[in-house]
C-alpha angles and dihedrals in degrees: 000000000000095000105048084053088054092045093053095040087053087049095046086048094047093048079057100047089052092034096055121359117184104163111359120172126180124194145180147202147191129174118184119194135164085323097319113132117195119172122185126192112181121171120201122203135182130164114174112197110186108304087346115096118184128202135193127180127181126175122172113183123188130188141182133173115178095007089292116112102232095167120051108161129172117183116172121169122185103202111192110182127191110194093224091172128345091280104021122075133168121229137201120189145189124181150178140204122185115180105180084200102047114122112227105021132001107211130058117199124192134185128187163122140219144134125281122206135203112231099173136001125176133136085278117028133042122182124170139157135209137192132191147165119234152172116246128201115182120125087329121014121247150172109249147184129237135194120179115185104186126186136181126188129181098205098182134358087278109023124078135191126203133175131183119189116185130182123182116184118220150109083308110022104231116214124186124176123179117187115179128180115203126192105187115230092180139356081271108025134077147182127194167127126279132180119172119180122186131179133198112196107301088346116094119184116176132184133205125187141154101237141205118211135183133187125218 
């Protein structure tokens, strides 16, 4: 049941992305190494009406070592905000893991809702943290707690850094970082680094990969 709710959600996410993009960046990436093929295809999407911010991310990783596929990973997160004040926003999320490997249960849902704040804005540097409360459904359901710390730096006119730290309490705590490094070819057009680690309880699972991105 899980995945045909994943596959129609994905349907429904990707109607929107060709009906009314607003920021759409596609990137890709593949990493080579002593015979290890990783390949990472991630889409970010973001439309602002008014006070209402939506937020789509998609990230799909493959890998295979001896011909064999060892790393299979899904991550979709659906993002609704609501600018309550210049540094206060309500969120609404819905979100979904799929590990092919893992070993009880292969998707993680989560539902929930909580309140984002702005810590800091300029030109060059973004930083902002949100907590929610949400509704878990993995091998048992749950209620759960999320903190999201989030930072942007534009470390020079043409290089940026990004970071995304998320904790989710739980039965098994669920970690997930994503670090990225971007050098802009173009207005439209970048090349980088990027490095995501999560861990699942005592399990930690990480992925490195050069990317290509391109903004429609």
């Amino acid at each position: 049941m899980k995945k045909y709710v994943l596959g129609f959600v994905s349907f429904i996410v990707v109607l929107l992305l060709s009906i009314n993009a607003y920021a759409l960046d596609v990137g890709l990436g593949i990493e080579e190494d002593d015979g290890d093929i990783e390949i990472d295809l991630s889409l970010d999407w973001t439309n602002e009406t008014g006070p209402w911010q939506s937020i789509v991310e998609f990230d799909h990783v493959t890998e295979e070592s001896g011909g064999e596929q060892k790393t299979n990973l899904t991550y979709l997160n659906l993002k609704q905000n609501y600018q309550y004040s210049d540094k206060i926003y309500v969120i609404g999320i819905l979100q979904f893991d799929t590990d092919k490997f893992r070993e009880d249960y292969e998707t993680r849902s989560v539902l929930g809702g909580g309140l984002g704040y702005k810590i800091y804005k300029s030109d060059r540097i973004k930083i902002s943290n949100e907590f929610s409360v949400a509704y878990l459904e993995s091998n048992i359901t749950e209620t759960i707690y999320r903190n999201s710390l989030w930072a942007s730096f534009k470390i020079a006119d043409k290089v940026n850094l990004s970071n995304k730290f998320l904790y989710e309490t739980g039965n098994e705590p669920y970690k997930r970082n994503e670090f990225e490094i971007d050098y802009e070819l173009t207005e439209n057009i970048s090349v980088g680094l990027s490095w995501r680690k999560i861990q699942e309880g005592i399990k930690d699972r990480d992925t490195k990969s050069l990317t290509f991105k391109m903004k429609f």
